[in-house]
Backbone bond lengths (Angstrom), bond angles and torsions (degrees), N, CA, C in turn:
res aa  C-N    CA-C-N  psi(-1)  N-CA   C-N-CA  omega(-1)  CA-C   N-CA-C  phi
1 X - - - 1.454 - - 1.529 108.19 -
2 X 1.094 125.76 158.09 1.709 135.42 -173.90 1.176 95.92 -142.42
3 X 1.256 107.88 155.24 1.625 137.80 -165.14 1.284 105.77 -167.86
4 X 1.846 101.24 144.29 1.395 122.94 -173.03 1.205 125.90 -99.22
5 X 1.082 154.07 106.90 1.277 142.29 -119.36 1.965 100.46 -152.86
6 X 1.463 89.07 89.58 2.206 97.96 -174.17 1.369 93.95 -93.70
7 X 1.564 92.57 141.45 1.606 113.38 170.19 1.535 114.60 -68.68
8 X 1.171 140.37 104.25 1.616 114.76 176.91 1.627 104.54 -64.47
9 X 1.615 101.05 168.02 1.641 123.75 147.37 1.395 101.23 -70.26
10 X 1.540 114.67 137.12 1.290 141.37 142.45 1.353 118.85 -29.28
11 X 1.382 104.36 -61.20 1.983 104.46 179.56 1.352 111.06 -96.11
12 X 1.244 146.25 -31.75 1.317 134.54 176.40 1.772 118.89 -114.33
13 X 1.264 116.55 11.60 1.429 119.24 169.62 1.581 95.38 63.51
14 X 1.353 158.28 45.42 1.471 158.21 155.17 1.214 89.38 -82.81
15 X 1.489 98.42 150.14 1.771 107.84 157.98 1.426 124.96 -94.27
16 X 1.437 100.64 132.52 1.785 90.36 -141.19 2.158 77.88 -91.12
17 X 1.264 110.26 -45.60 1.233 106.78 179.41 1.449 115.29 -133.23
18 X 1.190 113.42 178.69 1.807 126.81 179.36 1.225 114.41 -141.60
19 X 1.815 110.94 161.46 1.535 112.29 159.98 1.419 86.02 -153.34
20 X 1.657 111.69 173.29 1.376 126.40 160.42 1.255 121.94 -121.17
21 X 1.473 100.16 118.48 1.799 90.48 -176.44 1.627 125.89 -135.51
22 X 1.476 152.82 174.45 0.712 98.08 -154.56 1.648 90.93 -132.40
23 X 1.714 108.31 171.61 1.099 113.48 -131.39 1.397 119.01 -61.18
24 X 1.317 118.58 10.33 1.475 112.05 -179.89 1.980 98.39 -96.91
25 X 0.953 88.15 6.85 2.023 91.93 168.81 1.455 117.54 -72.19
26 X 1.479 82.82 -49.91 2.175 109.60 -150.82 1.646 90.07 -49.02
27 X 1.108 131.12 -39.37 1.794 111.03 -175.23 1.104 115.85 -84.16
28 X 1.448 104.67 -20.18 2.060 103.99 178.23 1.626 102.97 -68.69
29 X 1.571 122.59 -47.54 1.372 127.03 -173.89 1.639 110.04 -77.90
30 X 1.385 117.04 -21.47 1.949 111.48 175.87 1.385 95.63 -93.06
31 X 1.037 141.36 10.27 1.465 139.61 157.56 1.543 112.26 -97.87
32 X 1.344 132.47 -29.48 1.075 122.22 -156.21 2.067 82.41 -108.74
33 X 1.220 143.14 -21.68 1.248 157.04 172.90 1.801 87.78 -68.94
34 X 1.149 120.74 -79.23 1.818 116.60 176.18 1.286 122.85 -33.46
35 X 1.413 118.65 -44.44 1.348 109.59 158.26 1.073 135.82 -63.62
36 X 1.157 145.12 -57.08 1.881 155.75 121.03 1.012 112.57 7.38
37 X 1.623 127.34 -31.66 1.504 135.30 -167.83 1.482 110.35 68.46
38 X 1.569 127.83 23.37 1.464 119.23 179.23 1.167 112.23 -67.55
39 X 1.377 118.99 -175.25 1.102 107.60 -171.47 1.888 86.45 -130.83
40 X 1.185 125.44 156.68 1.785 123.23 179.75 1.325 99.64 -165.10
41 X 1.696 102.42 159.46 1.599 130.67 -171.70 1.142 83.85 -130.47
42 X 1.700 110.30 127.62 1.336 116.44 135.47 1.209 139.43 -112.62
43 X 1.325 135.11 159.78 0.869 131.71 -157.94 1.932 118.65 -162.17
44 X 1.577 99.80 136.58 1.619 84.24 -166.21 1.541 108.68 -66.44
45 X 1.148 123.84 138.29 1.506 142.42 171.46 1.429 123.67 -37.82
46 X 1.285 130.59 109.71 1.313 108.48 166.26 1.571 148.66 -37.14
47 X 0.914 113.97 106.85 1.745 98.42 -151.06 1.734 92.33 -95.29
48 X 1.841 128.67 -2.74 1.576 108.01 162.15 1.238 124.56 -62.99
49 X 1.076 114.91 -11.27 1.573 121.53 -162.34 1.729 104.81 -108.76
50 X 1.166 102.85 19.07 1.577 99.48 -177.23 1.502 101.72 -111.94
C-alpha cells in the first residue's frame, strides 16, 4: 500500500509539499518529521493515478 504524506505550514496548516511512499517508509519519515517538530497529513495514496 502507498501513502501520501504533505508537510503542513507552521502558521496556516496548507500543504506546503508532498510525496508518496510506500508503507514501509511512513515510520522512518513520522519519526524523522517528530524530531524537526514538522507538522504532516497522511493519507492513503491514490492508487487511480498510478
Amino acid at each position: 500500500m502507498r501513502f501520501e504524506i504533505m508537510r503542513l505550514d507552521d502558521v496556516d496548516g496548507t500543504a506546503v509539499d508532498s510525496t508518496v511512499v510506500d508503507a514501509a517508509s511512513v515510520n522512518r519519515i513520522v519519526q524523522q518529521a517528530a524530531a524537526m517538530g514538522q507538522r504532516i497529513y497522511i493519507r492513503p495514496a491514490d492508487t487511480s493515478a498510478s
